[in-house]
Structure formats: structure tokens, C-alpha cells
ZANU-498756 format. One record per residue (C-alpha): residue number from 1; residue in one letter; x, y, z. Coordinates in steps of 0.05 Angstrom, whole numbers. Layout:
N
{rec NUM, "a", {X, Y, Z}}
...
***
This chain:
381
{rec 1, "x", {-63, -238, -171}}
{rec 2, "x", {-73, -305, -171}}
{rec 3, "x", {-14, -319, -215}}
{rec 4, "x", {26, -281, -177}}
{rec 5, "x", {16, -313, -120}}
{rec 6, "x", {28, -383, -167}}
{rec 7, "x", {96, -351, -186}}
{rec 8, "x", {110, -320, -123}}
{rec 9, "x", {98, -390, -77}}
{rec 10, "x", {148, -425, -136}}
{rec 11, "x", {202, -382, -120}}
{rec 12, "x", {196, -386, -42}}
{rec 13, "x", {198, -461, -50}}
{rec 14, "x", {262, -453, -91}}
{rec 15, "x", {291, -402, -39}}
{rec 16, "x", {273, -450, 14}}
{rec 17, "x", {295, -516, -22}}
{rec 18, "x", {365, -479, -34}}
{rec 19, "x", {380, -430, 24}}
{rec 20, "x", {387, -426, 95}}
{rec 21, "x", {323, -425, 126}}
{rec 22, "x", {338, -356, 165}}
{rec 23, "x", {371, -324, 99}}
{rec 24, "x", {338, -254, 80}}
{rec 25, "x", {313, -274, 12}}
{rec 26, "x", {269, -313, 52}}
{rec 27, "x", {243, -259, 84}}
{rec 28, "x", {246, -215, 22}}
{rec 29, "x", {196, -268, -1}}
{rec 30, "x", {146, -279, 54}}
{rec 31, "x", {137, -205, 41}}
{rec 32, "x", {123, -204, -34}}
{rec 33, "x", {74, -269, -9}}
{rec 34, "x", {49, -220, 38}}
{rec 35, "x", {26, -170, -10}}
{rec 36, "x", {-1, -210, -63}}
{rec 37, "x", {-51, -242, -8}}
{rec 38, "x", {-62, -173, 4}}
{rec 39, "x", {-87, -159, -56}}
{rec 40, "x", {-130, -228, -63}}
{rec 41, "x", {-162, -207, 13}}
{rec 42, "x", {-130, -265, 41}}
{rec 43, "x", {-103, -214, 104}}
{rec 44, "x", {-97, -273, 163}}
{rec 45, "x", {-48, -309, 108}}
{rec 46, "x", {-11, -242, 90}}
{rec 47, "x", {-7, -229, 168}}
{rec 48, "x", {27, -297, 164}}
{rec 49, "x", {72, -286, 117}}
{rec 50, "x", {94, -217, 140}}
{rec 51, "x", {108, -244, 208}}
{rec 52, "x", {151, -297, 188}}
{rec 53, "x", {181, -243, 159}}
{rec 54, "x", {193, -211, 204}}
{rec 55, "x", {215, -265, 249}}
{rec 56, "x", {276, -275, 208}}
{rec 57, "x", {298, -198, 198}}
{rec 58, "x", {298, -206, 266}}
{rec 59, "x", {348, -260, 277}}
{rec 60, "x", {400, -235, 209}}
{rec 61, "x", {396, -159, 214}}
{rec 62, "x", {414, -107, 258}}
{rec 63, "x", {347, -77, 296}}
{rec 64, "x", {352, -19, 257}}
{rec 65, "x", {358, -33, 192}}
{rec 66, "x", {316, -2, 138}}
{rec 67, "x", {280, -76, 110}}
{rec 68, "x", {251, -76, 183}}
{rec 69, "x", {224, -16, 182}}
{rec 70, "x", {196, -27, 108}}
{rec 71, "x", {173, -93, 142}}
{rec 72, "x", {132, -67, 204}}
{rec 73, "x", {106, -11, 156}}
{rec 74, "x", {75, -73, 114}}
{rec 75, "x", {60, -106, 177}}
{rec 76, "x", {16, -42, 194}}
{rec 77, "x", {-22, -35, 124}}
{rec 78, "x", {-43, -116, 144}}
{rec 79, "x", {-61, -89, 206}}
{rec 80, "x", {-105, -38, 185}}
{rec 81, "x", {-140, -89, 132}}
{rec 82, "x", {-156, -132, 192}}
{rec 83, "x", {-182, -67, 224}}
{rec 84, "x", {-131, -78, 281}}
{rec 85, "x", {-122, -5, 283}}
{rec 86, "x", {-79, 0, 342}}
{rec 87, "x", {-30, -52, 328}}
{rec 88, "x", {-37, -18, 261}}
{rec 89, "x", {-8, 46, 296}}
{rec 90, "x", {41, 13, 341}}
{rec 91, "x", {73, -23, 276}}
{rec 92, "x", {77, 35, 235}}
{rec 93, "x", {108, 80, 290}}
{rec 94, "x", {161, 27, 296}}
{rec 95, "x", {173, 31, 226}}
{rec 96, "x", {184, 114, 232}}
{rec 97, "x", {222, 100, 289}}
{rec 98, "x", {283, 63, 250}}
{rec 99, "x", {264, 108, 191}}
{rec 100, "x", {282, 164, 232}}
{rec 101, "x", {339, 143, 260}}
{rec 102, "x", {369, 120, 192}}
{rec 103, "x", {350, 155, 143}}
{rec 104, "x", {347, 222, 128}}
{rec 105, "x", {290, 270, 158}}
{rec 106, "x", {273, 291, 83}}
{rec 107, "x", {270, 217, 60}}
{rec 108, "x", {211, 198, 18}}
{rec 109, "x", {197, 130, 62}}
{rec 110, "x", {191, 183, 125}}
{rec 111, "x", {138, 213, 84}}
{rec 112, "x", {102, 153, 64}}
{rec 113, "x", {106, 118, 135}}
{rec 114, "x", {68, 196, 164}}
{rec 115, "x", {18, 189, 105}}
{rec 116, "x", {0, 110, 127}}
{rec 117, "x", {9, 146, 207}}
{rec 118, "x", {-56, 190, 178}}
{rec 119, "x", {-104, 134, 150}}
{rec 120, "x", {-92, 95, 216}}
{rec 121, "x", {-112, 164, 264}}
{rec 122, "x", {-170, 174, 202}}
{rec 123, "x", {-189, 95, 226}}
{rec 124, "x", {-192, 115, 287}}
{rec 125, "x", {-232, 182, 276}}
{rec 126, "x", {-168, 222, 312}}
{rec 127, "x", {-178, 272, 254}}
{rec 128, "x", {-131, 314, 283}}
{rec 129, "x", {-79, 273, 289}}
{rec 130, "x", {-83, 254, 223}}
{rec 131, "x", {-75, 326, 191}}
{rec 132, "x", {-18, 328, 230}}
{rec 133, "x", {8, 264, 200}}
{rec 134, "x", {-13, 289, 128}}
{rec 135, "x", {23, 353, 137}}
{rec 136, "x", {80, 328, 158}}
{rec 137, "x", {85, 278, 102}}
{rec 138, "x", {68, 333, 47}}
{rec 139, "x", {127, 384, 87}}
{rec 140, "x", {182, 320, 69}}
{rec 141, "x", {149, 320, -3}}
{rec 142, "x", {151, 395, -20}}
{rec 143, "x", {226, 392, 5}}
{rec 144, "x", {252, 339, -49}}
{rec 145, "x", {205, 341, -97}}
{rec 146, "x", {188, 376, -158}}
{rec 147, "x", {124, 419, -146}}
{rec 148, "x", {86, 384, -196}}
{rec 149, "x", {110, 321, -179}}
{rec 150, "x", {48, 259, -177}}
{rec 151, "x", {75, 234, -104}}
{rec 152, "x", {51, 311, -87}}
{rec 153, "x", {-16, 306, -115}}
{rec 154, "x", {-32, 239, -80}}
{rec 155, "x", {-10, 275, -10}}
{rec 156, "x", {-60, 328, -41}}
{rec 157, "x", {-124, 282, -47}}
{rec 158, "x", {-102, 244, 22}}
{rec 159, "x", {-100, 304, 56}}
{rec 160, "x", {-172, 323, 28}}
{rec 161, "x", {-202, 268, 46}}
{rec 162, "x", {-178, 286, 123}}
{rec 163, "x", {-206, 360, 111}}
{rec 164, "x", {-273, 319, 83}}
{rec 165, "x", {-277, 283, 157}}
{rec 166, "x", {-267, 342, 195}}
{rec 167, "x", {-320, 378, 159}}
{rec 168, "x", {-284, 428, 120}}
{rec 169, "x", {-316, 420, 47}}
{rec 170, "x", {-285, 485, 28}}
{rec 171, "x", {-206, 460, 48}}
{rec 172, "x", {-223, 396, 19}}
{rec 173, "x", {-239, 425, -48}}
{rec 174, "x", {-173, 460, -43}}
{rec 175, "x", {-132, 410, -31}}
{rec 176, "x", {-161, 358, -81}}
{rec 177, "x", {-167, 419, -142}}
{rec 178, "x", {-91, 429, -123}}
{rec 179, "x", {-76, 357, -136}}
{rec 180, "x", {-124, 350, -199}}
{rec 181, "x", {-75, 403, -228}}
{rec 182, "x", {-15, 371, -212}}
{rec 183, "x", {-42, 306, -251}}
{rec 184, "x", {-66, 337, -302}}
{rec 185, "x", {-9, 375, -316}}
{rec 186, "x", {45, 314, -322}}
{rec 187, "x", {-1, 255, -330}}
{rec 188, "x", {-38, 226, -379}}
{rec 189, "x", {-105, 255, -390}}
{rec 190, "x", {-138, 187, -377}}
{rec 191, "x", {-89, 159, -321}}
{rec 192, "x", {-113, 116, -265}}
{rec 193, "x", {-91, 180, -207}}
{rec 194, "x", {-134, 223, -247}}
{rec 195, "x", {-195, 182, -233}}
{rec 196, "x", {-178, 175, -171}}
{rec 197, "x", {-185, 250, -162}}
{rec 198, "x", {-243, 258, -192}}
{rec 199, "x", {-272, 206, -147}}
{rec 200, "x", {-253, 241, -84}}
{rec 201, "x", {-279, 307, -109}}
{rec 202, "x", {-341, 274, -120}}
{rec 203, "x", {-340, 264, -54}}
{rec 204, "x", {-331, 327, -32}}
{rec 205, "x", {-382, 353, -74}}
{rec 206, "x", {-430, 306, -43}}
{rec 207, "x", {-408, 323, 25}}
{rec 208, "x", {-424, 398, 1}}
{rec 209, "x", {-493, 378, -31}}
{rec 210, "x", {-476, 403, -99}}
{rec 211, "x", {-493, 338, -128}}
{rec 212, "x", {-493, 356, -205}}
{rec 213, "x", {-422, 367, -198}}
{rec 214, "x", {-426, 293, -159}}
{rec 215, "x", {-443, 262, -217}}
{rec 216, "x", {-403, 299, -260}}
{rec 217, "x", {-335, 279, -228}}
{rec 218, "x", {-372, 206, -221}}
{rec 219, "x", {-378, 193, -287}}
{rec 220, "x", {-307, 228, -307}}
{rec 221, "x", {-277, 180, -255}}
{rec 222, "x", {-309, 116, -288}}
{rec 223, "x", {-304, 144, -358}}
{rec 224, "x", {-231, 147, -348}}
{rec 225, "x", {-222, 80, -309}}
{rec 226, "x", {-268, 39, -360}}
{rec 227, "x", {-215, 69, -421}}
{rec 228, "x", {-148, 48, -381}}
{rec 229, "x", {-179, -18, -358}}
{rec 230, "x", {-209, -88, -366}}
{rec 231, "x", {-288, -79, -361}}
{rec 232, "x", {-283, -125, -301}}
{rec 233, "x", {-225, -95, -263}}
{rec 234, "x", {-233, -103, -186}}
{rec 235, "x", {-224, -20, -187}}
{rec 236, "x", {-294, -1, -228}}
{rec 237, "x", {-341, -36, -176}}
{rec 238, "x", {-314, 12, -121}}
{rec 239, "x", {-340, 74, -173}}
{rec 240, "x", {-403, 40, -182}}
{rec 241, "x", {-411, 33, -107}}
{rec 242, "x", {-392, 116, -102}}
{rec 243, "x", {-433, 129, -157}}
{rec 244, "x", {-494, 95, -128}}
{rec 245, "x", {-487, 135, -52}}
{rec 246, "x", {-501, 186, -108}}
{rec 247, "x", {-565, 159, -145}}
{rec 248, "x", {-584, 139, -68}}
{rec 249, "x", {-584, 210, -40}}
{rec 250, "x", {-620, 235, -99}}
{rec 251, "x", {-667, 196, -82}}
{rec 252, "x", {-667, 141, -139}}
{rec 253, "x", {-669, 81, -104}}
{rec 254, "x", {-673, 37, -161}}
{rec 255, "x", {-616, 70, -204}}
{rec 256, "x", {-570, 56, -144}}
{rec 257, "x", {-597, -14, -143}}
{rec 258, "x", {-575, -22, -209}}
{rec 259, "x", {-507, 4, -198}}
{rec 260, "x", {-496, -38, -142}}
{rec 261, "x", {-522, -93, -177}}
{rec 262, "x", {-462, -77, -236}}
{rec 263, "x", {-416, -71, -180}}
{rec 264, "x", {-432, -142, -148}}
{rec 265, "x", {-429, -176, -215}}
{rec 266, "x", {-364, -148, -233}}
{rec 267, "x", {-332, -173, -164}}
{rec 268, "x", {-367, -244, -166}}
{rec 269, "x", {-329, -253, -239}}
{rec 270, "x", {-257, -240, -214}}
{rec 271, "x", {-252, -250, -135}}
{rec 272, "x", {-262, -309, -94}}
{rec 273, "x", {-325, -312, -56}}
{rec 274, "x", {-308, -294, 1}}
{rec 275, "x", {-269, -239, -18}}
{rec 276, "x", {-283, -182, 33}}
{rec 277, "x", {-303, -134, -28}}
{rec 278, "x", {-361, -184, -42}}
{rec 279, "x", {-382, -178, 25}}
{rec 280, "x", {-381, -103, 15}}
{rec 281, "x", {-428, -116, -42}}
{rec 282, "x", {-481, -149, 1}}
{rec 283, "x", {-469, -102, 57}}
{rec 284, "x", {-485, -38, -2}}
{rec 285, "x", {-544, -82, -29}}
{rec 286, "x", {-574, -90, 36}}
{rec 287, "x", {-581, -15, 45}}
{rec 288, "x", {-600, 2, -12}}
{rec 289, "x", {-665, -52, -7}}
{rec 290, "x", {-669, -18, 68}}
{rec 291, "x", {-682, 51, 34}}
{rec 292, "x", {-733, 17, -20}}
{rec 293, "x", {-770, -13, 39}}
{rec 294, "x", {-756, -89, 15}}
{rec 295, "x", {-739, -109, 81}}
{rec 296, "x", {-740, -184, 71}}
{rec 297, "x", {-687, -173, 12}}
{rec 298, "x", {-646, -124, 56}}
{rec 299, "x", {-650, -175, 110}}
{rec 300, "x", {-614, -241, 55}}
{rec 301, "x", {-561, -182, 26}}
{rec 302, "x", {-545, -155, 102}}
{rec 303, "x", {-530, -236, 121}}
{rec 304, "x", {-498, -257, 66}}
{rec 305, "x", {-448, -192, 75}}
{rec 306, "x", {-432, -230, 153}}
{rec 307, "x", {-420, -288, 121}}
{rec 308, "x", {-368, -272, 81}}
{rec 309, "x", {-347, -220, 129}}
{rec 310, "x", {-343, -264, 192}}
{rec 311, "x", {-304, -312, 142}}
{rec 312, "x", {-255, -271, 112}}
{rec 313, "x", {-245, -217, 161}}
{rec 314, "x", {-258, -251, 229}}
{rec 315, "x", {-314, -240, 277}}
{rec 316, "x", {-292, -178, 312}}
{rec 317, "x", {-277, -128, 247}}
{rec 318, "x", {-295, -61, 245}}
{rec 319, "x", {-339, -74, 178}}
{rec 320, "x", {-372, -136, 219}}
{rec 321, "x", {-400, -85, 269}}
{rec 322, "x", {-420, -34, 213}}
{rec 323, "x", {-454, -97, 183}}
{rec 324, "x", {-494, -120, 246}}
{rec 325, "x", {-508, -55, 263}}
{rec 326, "x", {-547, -48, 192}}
{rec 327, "x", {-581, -122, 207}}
{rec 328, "x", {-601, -91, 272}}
{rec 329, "x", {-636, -34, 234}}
{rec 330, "x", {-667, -86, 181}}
{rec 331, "x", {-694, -128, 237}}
{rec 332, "x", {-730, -59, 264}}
{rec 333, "x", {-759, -44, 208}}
{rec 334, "x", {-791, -109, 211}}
{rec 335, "x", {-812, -98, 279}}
{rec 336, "x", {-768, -153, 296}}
{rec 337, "x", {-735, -108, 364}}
{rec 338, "x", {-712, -164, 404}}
{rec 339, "x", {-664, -192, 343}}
{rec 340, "x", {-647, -103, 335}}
{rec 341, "x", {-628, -106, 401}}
{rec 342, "x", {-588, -170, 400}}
{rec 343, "x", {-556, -144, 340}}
{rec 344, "x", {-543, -76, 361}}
{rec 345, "x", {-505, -99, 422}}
{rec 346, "x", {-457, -139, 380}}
{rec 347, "x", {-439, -86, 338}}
{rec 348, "x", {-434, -40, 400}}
{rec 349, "x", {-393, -99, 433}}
{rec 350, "x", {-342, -88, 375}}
{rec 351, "x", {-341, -20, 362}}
{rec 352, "x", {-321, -9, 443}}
{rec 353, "x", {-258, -59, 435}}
{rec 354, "x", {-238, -21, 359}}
{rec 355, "x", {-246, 48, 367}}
{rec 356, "x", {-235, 102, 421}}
{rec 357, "x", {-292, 110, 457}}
{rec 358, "x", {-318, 181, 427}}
{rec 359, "x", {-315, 157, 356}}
{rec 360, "x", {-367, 179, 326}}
{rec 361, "x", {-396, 97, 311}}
{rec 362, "x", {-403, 81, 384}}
{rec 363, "x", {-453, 151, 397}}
{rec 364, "x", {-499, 126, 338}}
{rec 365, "x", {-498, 52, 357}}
{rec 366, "x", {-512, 72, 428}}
{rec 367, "x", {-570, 125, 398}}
{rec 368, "x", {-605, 62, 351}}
{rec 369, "x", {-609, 11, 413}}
{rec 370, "x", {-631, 56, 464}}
{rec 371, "x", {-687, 74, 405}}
{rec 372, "x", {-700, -5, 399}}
{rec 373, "x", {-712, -6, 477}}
{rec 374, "x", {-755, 56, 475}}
{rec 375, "x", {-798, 24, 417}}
{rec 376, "x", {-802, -39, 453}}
{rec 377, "x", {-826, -12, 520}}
{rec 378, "x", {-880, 31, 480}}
{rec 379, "x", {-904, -43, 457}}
{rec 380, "x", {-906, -69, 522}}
{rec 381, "x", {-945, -12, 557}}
***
């Protein structure tokens, strides 16, 4: 990524250098720009760069032409990065919007702007909403594409995953068996969708408490991903982090230490430090010491995951509450309740501006403090 962005920022400078400074190539490039900082984690400079976008498709093209809507779709997957989930959703329905009035109802883009519509509602635990999303996408799908087509098996193991959230293990497994055909049927049997598959079922598996079968898609998922890529591809790390939720609810600690240990080494080799997936790292290291009962360990992981977090993703993310909500937990165990409480609150403070208020995160961050003031007025009496 890093020479793509190189290559990328050369030929904006040339476009700049050579065309009018509202012309659409421009824009055409702060998008690719957009992306690539995408990739690298950089989202505040890809928000950038998509809005300058943006600003000129504005100016040059008529409001309802398709590069606007492809451009507020981007606009939303930045969004949702940044954890801005409802600007997230108010971008991407613009961009279905235009879609719809321009394009045909059956049009693959329609699809893939209701299948972004369902990670936003999944965001924002409206699990509903985003089966209805899902559906819809998967209804434009079946209409123009083959029945074994890849596009359908991805709809396939999104639509899972939604099944997963709503607590329907035995849907879930249908819907990601269904797509597991489908790839294994046209693809390659070590393709990169494949694992992907087999990651997700894993998942569901877990969710189900079958966890030899856990393990067994875990390791076909990282069997397949270590043959098709570079032993330090940003990709594995996020199987070693599944596969150590595994070795965590099985109970071995220090197995998942390990794993996450792989995982964090990996990451520190080929992303900047403050790459957001580092912080994840820390934040994944940090519980695991909390479950080994290293609390002074859990307590340096658990920080350094802000750090990077607060750095890269701002102070008011989504993962920054999920993060200080963990330090709150770390600084009870340690019997530490006035820096739980202070903690606790800031996540809570978060989570109330991010997410509806019956999401799920806000009724267990509420639970944990009013624990920490229980436990604290048992000390005082």
C-alpha cells in the first residue's frame, strides 16, 4: 500500500500540475487516494481525500450522476471505519438514492450499496434492518446472476453473519454452507473467499459451542490463507486473533496468548504503528492477560491499545469505548474502582453518542459501573 499511495500521490500531482483544478480526474483521483489510505488506516486522510472529492463532483456533474453515488458510497465505508455510523448511513442512502433513480432496480451497484446499508444497521445492532438490507441485496443478485456465481456466495456469508447476531446458529449455518458450495464449486480450492468462509463458519460453530468443528474450519481458514499468501500478510493476524477467541474459550489461556502474540508480530512487521489493527492487537492481548489473571500486563496491553487508538481513530470511536471499557474492568480487578468507574463512564459517555440507546454495549457498560459502585459502597460500609 505504501507504494500505491507513492504512485498514486505522483499522478495527482501530474493531474493537478496539468488540469483544471475542478476537472473530474481530479476527483477520480482523490478517490483512488482515498482508498489506498484506507487500506494503510490512515481514515481522517481518506475522509479528506473523499471529500474533496466530492467537492468537485459537485461543482462538474449533474447531482445525479452515478460517480456521486459511487462517491458517497466510499464516503460511507470511511464513515463506518471512523465508526461514524450514522453519517455512515446517511451517505450510503444518498448513494442508493441516485442509484435508484439511474440505474436499473436489478443493477449490481443497487445490490452492493443494500449489502454496505446491512453492515452499517449490523454497526448499529438494528439486526433487523440489516436482514432486510441483506435480502434485498441477495433478491438483485439471484435476478442477474448465475446461481453459482462468487458475488452470490459473499451475499451468502454476509447474510450469515446477520443470522449469527440475531441468534439464529441454525440459519447462519445455512446460509454460510450455501455459500461454501458456491466457492467451492467455481473457485479455486485454496482461494482467499474460501477462507473467508471457513472463517465465518468457525464462527458460527463457536457461537453454537461445537468447538471441534471451531477449530477445524480455523485451521482450514489459515491453512488456505498461509498457501495463497506472504507469511506476513496483514490478512493472517485477523485468523490468529479468531483462532485464539477459540483457544480462549477452551479455556487455554496461554495457547491464545501465543496466537495473539503471532498475530501482533505479524502486524508490527508491515503496518505503521499506529495502525488501528495494532491497536487491536493490544486491545486482544490485554484480555487475554485479564483472563490469565496478569493484571499489571493486561493493564500496559489495554493502554497501549488507547494510544494508538485515540491516535489513529480519534477519541470518541466505537473501539475507544470497547477499549476503556476493558481498562475499566482491568482497573477492578486490581481493586482499583475509582479509576473503573472513571473509565467506565467514558466508555459509557461514547457508546450513548454512537449507538442507539438499546444496543446491546450501553446495557453491559451500564451493568459493569453500577457493579463498580456496588463494590465500592461494600468497601466503605
Amino acid at each position: 500500500y505504501a507504494k500505491a499511495l507513492e504512485l498514486q500521490q505522483k499522478a495527482h500531482t501530474i493531474r493537478e500540475q496539468v488540469l483544471e483544478s475542478n476537472h473530474p480526474d481530479i476527483a477520480i483521483s482523490f478517490n483512488n487516494l482515498a482508498g489506498i489510505y484506507q487500506e494503510l488506516g490512515e481514515y481522517k486522510k481518506a475522509l479528506d481525500a473523499i471529500q474533496n472529492a466530492i467537492a468537485i463532483e459537485d461543482q462538474v456533474l449533474e447531482p445525479n450522476y452515478p460517480a456521486i453515488a459511487t462517491s458517497h458510497s466510499n464516503l460511507s465505508n470511511i464513515y463506518l471505519d471512523l465508526g461514524e455510523y450514522e453519517k455512515a448511513l446517511e451517505a450510503q442512502q444518498k448513494a442508493i438514492t441516485i442509484r435508484n433513480q439511474v440505474l436499473k432496480t436489478n443493477h449490481p451497484d443497487v445490490a452492493n450499496s443494500h449489502n454496505s446499508l446491512a453492515m452499517i444497521y449490523q454497526n448499529l445492532g438494528n439486526y433487523k434492518k440489516a436482514m432486510e438490507a441483506q435480502q434485498k441485496a441477495i433478491e438483485i443478485q439471484e435476478q442477474v446472476l448465475e446461481s453459482n456465481h462468487p458475488d452470490l456466495a459473499i451475499h451468502y456469508s454476509n447474510l450469515s453473519l446477520i443470522y449469527l447476531d440475531l441468534g439464529d446458529s441454525e440459519n447462519a449455518l445455512k446460509a454460510q454452507q450455501k455459500a461454501i458450495a458456491i466457492e467451492e464449486k467455481v473457485l479455486e480450492s485454496n482461494h482467499p473467499n474460501i477462507a473467508t468462509s471457513y472463517n465465518n463458519l468457525a464462527l458460527i460453530y463457536r457461537n453454537s459451542g461445537d468447538y471441534e468443528k471451531v477449530l477445524e474450519a480455523q485451521q482450514k481458514a489459515i491453512a488456505i490463507m498461509e498457501h495463497v499468501l506472504e507469511p506476513n500478510h496483514p490478512t493472517i493476524p485477523t485468523l490468529y486473533g479468531n483462532l485464539a477467541v477459540y483457544y480462549q474459550e477452551s479455556g487455554d489461556y496461554e495457547k491464545a496468548l501465543e496466537v495473539q502474540q503471532k498475530a501482533l508480530t505479524i502486524r508490527e512487521q508491515v503496518l505503521e504503528s499506529n495502525h488501528p489493527d495494532i491497536g487491536l492487537s493490544y486491545h486482544n492481548l490485554a484480555a487475554n492477560y485479564y483472563l490469565l489473571e496478569d493484571y499489571e500486563k493486561a493493564l500496559e496491553a489495554q493502554q497501549k491499545a488507547i494510544a494508538i487508538r485515540e491516535q489513529a481513530l480519534g477519541s470518541n470511536h466505537p473501539q475507544i469505548a470497547l477499549s476503556y471499557f476493558n481498562l475499566s474492568r482491568i482497573y477492578s480487578a486490581l481493586d482499583k474502582l475509582t479509576s473503573a468507574i472513571e473509565f467506565g463512564e467514558k466508555a459509557y459517555a461514547i457508546l450513548t453518542v454512537k449507538l442507539p440507546s438499546n444496543h446491546e454495549y450501553i446495557q453491559i457498560c451500564l451493568h459493569e459501573i453500577a457493579s463498580y459502585y456496588n463494590q465500592r459502597g461494600q468497601q466503605y460500609q
